[in-house]
Biopython code that builds the backbone (N, CA, C, O; Angstrom):
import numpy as np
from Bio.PDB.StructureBuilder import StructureBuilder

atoms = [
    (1, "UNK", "N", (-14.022, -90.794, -238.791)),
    (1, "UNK", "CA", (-13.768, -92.203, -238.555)),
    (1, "UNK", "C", (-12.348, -92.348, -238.009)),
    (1, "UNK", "O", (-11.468, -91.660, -238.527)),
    (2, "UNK", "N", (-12.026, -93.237, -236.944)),
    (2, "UNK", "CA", (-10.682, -93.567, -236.478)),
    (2, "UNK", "C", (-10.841, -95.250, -236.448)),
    (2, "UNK", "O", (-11.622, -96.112, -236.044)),
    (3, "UNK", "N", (-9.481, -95.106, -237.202)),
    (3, "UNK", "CA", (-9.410, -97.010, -236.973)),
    (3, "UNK", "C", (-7.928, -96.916, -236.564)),
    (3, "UNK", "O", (-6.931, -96.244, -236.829)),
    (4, "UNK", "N", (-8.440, -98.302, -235.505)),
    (4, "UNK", "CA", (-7.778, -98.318, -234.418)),
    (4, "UNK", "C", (-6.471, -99.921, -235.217)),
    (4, "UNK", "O", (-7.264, -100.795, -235.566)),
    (5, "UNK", "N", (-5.851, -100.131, -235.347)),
    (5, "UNK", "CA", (-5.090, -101.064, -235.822)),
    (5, "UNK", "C", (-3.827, -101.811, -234.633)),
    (5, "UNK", "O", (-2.927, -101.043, -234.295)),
    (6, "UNK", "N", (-3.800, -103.141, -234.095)),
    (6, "UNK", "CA", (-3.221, -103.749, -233.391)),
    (6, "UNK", "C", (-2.619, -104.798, -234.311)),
    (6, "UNK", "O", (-3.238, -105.460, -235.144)),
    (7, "UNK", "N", (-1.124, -104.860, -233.997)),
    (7, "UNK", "CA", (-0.761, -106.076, -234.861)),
    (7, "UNK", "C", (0.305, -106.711, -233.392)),
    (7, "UNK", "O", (0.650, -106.061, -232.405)),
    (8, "UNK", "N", (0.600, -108.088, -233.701)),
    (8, "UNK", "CA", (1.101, -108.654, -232.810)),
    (8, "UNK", "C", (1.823, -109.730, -233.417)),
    (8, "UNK", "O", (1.287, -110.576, -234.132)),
    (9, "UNK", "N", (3.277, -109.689, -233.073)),
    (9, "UNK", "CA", (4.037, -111.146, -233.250)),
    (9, "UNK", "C", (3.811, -111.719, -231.937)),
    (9, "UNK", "O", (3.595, -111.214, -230.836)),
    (10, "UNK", "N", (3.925, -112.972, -232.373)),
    (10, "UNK", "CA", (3.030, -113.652, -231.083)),
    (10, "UNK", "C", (4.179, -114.986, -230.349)),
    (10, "UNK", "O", (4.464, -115.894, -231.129)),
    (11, "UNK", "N", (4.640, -115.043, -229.254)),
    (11, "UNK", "CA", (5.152, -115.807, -228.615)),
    (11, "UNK", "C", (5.447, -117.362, -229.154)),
    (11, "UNK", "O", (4.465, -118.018, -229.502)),
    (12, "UNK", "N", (6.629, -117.901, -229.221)),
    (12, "UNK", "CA", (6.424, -119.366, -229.731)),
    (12, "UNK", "C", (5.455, -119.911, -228.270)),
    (12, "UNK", "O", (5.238, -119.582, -227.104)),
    (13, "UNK", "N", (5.079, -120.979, -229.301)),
    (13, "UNK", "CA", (4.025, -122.007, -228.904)),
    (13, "UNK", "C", (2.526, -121.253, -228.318)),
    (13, "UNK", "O", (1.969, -121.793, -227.362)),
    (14, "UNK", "N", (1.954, -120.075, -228.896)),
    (14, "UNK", "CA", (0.800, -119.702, -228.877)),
    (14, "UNK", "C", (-0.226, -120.868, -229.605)),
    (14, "UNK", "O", (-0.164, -121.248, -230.774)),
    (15, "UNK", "N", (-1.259, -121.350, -228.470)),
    (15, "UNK", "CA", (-1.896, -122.185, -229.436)),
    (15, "UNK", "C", (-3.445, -121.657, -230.381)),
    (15, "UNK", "O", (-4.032, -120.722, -229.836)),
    (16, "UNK", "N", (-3.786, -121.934, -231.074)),
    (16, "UNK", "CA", (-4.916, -121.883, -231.534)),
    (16, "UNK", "C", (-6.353, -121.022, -230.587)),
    (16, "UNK", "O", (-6.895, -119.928, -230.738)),
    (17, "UNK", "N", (-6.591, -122.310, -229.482)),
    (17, "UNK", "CA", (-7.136, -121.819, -228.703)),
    (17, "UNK", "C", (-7.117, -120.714, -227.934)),
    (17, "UNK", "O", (-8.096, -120.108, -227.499)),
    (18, "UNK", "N", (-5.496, -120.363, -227.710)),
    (18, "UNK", "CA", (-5.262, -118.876, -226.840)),
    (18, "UNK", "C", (-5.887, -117.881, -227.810)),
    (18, "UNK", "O", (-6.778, -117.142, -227.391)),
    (19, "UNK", "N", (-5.416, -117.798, -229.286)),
    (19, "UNK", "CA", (-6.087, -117.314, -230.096)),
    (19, "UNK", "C", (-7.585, -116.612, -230.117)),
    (19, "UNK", "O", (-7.911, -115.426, -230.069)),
    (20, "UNK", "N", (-8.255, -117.658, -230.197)),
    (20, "UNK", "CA", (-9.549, -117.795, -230.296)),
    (20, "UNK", "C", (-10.400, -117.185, -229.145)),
    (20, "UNK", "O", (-11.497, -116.664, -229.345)),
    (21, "UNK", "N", (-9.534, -117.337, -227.359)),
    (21, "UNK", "CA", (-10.144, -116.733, -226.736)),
    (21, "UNK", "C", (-9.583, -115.270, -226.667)),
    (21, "UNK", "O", (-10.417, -114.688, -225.973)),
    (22, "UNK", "N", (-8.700, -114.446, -226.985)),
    (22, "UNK", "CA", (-8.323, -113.122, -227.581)),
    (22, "UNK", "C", (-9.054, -112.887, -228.374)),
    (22, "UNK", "O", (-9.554, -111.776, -228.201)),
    (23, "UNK", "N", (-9.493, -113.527, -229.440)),
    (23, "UNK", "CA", (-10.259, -112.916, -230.462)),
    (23, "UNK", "C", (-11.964, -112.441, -230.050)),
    (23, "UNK", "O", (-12.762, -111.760, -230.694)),
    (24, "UNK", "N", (-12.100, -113.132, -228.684)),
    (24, "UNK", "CA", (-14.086, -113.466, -228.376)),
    (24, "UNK", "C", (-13.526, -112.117, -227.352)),
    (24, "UNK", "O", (-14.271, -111.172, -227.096)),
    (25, "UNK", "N", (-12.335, -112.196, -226.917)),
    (25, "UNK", "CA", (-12.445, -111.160, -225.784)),
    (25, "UNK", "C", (-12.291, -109.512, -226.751)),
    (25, "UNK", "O", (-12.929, -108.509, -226.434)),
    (26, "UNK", "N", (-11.639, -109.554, -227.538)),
    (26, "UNK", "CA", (-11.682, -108.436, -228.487)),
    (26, "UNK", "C", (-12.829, -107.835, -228.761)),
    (26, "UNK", "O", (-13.183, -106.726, -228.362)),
    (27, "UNK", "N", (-13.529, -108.716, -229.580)),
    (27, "UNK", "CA", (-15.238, -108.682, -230.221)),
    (27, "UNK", "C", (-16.130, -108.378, -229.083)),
    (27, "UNK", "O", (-17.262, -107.899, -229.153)),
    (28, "UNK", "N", (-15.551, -108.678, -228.152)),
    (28, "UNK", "CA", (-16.619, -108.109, -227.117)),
    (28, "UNK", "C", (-16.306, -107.136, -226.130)),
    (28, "UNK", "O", (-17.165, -106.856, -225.294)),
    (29, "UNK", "N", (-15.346, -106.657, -226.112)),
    (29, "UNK", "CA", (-15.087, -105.476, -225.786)),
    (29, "UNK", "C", (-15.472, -104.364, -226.798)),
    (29, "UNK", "O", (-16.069, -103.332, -226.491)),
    (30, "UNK", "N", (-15.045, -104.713, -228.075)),
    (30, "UNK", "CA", (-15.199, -103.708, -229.159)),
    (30, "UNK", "C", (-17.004, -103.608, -229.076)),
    (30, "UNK", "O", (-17.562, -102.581, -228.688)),
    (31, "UNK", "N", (-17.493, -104.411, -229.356)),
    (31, "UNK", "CA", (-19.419, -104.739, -229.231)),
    (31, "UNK", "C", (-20.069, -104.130, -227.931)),
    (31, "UNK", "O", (-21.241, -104.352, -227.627)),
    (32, "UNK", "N", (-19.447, -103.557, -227.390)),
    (32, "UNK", "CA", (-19.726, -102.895, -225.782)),
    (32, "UNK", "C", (-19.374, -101.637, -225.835)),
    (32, "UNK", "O", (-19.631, -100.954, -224.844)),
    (33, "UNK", "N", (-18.666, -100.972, -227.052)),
    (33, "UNK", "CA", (-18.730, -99.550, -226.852)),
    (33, "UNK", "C", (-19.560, -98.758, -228.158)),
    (33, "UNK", "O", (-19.496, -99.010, -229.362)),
    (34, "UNK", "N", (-20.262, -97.832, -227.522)),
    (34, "UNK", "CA", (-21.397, -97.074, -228.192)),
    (34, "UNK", "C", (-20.372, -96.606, -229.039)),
    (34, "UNK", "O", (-19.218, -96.464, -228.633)),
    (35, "UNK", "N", (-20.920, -96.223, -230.827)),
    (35, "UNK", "CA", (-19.649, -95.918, -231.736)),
    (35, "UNK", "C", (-18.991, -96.352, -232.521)),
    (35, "UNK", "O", (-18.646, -95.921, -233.621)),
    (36, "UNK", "N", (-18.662, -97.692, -231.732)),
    (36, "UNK", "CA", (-17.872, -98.874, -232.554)),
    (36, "UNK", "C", (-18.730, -99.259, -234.265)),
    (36, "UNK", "O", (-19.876, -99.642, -234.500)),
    (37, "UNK", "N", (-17.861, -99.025, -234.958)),
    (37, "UNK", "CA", (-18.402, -98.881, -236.542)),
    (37, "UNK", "C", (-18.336, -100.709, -236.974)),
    (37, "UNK", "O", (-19.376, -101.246, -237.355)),
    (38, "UNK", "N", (-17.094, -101.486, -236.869)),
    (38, "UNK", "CA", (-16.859, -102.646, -236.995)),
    (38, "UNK", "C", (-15.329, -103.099, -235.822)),
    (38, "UNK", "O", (-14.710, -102.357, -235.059)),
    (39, "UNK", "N", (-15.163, -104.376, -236.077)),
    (39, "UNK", "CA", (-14.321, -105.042, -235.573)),
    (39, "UNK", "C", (-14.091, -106.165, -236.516)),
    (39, "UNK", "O", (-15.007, -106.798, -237.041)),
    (40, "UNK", "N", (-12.793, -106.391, -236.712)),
    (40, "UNK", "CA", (-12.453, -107.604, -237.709)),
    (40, "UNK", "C", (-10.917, -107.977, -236.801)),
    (40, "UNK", "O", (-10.266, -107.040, -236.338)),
    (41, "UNK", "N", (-10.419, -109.532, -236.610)),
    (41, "UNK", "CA", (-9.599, -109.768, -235.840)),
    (41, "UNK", "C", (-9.209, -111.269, -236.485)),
    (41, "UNK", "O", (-10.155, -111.977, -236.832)),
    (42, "UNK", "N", (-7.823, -111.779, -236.658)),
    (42, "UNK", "CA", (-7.744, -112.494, -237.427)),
    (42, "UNK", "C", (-6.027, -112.279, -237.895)),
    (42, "UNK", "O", (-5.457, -111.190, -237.835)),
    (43, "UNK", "N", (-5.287, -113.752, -238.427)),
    (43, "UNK", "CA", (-4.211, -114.196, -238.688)),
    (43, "UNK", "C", (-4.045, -113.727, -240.056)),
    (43, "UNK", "O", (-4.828, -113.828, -241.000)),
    (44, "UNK", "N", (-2.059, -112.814, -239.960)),
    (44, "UNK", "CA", (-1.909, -112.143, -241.490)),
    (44, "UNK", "C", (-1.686, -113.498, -242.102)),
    (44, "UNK", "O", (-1.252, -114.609, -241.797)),
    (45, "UNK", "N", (-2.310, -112.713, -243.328)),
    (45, "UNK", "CA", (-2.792, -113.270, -244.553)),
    (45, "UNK", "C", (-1.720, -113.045, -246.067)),
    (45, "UNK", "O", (-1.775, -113.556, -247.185)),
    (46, "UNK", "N", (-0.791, -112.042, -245.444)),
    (46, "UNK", "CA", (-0.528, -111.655, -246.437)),
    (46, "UNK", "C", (0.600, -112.626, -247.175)),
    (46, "UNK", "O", (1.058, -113.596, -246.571)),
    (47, "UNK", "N", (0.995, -112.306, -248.471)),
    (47, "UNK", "CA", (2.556, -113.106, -249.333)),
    (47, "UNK", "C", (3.409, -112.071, -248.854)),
    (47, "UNK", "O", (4.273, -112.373, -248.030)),
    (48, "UNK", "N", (3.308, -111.030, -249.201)),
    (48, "UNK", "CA", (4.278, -109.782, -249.282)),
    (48, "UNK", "C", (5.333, -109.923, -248.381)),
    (48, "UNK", "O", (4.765, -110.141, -247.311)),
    (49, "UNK", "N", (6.743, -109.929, -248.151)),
    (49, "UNK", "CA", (7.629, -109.976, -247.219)),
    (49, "UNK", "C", (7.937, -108.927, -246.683)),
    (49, "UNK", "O", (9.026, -108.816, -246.120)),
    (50, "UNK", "N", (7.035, -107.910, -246.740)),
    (50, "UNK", "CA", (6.956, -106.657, -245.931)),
    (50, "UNK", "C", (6.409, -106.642, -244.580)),
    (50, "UNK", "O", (6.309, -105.642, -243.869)),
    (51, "UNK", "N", (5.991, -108.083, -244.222)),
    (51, "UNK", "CA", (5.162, -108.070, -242.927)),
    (51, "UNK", "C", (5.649, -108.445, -241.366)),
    (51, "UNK", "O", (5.121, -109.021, -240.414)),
    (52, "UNK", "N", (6.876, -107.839, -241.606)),
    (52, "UNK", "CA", (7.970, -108.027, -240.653)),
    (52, "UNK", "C", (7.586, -108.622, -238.916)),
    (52, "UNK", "O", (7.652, -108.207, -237.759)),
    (53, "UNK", "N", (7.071, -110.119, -239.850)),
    (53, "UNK", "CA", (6.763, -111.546, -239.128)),
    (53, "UNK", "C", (5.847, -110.992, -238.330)),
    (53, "UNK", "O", (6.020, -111.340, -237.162)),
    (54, "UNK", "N", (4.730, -110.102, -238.521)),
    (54, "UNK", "CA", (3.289, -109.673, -237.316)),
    (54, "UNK", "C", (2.088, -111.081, -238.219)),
    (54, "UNK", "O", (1.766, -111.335, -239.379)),
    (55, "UNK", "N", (1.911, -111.411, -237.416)),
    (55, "UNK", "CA", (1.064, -112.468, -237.396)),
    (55, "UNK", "C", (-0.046, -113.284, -236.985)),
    (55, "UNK", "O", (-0.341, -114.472, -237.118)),
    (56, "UNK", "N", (-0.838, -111.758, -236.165)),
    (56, "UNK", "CA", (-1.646, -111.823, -235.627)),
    (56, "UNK", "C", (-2.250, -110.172, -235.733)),
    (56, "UNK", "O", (-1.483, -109.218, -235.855)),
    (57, "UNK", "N", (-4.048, -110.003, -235.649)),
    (57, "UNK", "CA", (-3.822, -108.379, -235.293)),
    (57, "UNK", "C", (-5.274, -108.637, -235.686)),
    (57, "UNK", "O", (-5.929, -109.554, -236.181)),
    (58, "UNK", "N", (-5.539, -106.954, -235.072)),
    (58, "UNK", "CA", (-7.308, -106.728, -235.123)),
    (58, "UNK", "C", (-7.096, -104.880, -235.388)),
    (58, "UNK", "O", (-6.246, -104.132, -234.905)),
    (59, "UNK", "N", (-8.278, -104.565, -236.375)),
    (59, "UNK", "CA", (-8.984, -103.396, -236.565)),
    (59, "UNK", "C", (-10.017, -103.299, -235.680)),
    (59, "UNK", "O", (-10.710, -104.317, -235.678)),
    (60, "UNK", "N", (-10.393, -102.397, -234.885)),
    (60, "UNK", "CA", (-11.538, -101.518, -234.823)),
    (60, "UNK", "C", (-11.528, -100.066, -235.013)),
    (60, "UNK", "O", (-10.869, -99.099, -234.630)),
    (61, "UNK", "N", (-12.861, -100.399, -236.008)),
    (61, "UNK", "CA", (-13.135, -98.457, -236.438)),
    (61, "UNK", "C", (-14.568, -98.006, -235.522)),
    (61, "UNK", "O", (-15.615, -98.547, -235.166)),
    (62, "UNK", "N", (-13.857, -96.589, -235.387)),
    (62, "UNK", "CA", (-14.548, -95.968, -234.524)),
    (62, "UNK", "C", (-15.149, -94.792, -235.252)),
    (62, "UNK", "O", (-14.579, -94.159, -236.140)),
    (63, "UNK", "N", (-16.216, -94.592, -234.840)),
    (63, "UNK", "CA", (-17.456, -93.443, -235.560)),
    (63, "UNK", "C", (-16.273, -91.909, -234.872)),
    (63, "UNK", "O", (-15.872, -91.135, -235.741)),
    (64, "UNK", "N", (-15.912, -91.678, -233.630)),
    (64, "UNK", "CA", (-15.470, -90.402, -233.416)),
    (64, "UNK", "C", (-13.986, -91.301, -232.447)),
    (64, "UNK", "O", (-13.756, -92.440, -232.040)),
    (65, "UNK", "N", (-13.235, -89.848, -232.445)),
    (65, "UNK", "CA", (-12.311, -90.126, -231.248)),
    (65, "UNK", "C", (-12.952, -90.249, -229.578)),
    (65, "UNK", "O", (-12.301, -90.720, -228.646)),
    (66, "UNK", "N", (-13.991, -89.854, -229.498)),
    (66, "UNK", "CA", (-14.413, -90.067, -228.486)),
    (66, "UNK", "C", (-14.367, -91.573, -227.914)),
    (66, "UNK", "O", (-13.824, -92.061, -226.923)),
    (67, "UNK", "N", (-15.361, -92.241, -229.211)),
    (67, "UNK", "CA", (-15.434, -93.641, -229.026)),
    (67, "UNK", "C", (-14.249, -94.330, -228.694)),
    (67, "UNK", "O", (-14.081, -94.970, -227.656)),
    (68, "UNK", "N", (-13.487, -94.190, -229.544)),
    (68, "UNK", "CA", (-11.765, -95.047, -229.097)),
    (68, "UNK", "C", (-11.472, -94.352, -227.732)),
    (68, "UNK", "O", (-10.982, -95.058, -226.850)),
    (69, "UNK", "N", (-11.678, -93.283, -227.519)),
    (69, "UNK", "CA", (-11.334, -93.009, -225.820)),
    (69, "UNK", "C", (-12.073, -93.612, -224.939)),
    (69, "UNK", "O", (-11.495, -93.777, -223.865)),
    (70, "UNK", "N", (-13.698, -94.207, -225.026)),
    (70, "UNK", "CA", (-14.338, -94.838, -224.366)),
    (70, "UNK", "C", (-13.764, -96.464, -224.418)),
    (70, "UNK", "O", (-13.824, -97.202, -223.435)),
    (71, "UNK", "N", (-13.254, -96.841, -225.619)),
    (71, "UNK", "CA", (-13.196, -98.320, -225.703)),
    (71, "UNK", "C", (-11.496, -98.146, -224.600)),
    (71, "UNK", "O", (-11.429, -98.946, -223.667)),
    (72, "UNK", "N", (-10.287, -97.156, -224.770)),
    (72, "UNK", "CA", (-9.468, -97.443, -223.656)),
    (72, "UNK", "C", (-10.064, -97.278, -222.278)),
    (72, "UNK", "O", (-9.742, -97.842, -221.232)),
    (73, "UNK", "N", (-10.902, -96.477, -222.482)),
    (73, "UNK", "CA", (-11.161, -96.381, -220.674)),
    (73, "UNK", "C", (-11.927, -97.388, -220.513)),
    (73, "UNK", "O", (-12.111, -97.337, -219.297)),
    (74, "UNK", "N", (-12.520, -98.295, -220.895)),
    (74, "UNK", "CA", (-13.591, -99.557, -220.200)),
    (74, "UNK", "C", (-12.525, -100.192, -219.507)),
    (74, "UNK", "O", (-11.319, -100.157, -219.749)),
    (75, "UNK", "N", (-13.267, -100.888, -218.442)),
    (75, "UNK", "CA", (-12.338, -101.938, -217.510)),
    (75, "UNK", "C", (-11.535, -103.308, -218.514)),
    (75, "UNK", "O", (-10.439, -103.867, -218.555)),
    (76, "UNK", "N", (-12.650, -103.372, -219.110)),
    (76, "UNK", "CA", (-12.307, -105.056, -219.957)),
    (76, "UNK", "C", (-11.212, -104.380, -220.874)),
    (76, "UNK", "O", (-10.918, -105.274, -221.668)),
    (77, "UNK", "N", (-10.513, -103.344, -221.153)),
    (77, "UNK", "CA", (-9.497, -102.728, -221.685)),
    (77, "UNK", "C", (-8.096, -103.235, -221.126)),
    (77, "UNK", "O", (-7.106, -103.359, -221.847)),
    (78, "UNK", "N", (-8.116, -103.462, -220.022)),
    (78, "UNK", "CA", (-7.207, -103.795, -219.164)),
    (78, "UNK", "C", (-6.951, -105.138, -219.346)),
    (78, "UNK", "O", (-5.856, -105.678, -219.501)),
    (79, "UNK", "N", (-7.648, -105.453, -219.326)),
    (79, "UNK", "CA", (-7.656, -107.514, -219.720)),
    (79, "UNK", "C", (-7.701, -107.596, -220.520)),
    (79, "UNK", "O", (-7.896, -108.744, -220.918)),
    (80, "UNK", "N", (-7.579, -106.556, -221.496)),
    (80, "UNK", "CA", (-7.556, -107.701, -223.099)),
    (80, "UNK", "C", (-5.861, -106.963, -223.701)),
    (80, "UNK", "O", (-5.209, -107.330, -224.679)),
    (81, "UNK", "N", (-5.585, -106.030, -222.869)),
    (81, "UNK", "CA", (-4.378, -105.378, -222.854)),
    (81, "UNK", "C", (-3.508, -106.686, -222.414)),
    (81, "UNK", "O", (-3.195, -107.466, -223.313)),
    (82, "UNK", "N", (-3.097, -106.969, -221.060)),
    (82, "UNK", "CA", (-2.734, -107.885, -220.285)),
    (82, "UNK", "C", (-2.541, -109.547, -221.219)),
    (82, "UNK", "O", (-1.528, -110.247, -221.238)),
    (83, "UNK", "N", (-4.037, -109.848, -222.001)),
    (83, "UNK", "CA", (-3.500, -110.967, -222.426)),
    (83, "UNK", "C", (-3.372, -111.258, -224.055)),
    (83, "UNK", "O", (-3.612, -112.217, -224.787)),
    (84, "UNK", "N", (-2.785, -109.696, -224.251)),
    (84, "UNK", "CA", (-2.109, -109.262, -225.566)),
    (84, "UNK", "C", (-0.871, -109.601, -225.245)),
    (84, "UNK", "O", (-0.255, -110.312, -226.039)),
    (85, "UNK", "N", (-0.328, -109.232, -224.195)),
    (85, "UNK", "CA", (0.585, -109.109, -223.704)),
    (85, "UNK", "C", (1.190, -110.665, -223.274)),
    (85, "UNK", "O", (2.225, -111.006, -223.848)),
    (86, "UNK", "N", (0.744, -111.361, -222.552)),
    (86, "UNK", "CA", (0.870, -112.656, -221.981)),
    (86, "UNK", "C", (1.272, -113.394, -223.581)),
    (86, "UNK", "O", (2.278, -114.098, -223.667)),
    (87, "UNK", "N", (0.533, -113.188, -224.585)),
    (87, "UNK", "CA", (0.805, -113.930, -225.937)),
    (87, "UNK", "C", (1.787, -113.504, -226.801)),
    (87, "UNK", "O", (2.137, -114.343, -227.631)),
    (88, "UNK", "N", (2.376, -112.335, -226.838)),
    (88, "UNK", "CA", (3.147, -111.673, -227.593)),
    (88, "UNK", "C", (4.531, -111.339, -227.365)),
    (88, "UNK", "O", (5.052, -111.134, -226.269)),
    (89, "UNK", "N", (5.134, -111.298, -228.616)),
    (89, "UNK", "CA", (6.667, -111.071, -228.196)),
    (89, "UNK", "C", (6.737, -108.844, -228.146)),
    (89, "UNK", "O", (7.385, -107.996, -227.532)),
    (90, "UNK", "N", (5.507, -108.862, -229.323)),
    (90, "UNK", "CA", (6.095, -107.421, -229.789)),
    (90, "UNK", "C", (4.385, -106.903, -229.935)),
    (90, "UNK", "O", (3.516, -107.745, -230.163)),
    (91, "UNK", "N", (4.153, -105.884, -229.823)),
    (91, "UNK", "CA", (2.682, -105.144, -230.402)),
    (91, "UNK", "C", (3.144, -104.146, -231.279)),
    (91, "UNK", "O", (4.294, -103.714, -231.200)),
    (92, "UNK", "N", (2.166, -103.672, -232.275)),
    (92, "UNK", "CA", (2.717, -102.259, -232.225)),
    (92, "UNK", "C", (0.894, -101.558, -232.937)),
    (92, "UNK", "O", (0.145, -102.174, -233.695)),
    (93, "UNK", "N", (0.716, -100.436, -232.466)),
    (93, "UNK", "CA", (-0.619, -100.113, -232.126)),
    (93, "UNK", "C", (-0.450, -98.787, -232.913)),
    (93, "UNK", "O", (0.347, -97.945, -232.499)),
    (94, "UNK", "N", (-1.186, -98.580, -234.044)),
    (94, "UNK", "CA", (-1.155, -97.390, -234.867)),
    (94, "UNK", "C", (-2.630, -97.074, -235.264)),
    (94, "UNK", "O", (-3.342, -97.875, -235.870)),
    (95, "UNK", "N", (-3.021, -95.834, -234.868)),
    (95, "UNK", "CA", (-4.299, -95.037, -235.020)),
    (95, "UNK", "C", (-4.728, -93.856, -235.942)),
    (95, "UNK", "O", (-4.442, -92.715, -235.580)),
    (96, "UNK", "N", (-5.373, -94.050, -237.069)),
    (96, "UNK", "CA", (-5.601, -93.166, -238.347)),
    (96, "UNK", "C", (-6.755, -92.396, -238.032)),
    (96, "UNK", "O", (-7.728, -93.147, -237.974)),
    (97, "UNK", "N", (-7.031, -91.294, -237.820)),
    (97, "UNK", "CA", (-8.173, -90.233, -238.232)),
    (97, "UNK", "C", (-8.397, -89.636, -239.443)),
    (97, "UNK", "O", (-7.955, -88.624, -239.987)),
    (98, "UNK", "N", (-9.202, -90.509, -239.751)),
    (98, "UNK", "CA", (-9.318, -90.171, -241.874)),
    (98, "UNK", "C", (-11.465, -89.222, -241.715)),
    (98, "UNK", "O", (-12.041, -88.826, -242.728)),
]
sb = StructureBuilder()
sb.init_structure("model")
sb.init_model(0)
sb.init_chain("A")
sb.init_seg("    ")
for serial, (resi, resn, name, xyz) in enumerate(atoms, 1):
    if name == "N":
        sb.init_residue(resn, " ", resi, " ")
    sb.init_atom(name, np.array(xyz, "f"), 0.0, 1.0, " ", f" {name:<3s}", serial, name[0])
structure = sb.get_structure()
């Protein structure tokens, strides 16, 4: 299993809606590659003041490394890269093989 972990501080004045369409474009990129175990995407939740202000972010777990190499190489990879990017001040993208 590899889970794929994206967290994002997110630009002042990100609205809701920008949100929401990141989140449909996520889910469906992730839902388009053979492998894909789950996808969960969604605003931290946490109290803890360890969450050095990331406030946005998505898991997908992947059945093999293969799969996460298929989900970067799809085209729609590129566009959902791009308007990670357009929304965010900072990413930071960390990948576990358990």
């Amino acid at each position: 299993m590899v889970v794929h972990v994206v967290l994002m501080r997110l630009r002042a004045g990100v609205s809701a809606v920008e949100l929401d369409r990141l989140a449909e474009r996520v889910l469906n990129l992730a839902e388009s590659i053979a492998g894909k175990d789950s996808c969960m995407i969604g605003p931290n939740v946490t109290e803890e003041p360890l969450s050095q202000e990331y406030e946005f972010g998505f898991v997908v777990r992947f059945e093999t490394r293969e799969a996460l190499a298929a989900y970067h190489a799809d085209p729609a990879h590129e566009g959902v890269s791009h308007a990670i990017q357009d929304l965010t001040q900072t990413v930071l993208v960390f990948d576990i093989d358990s």
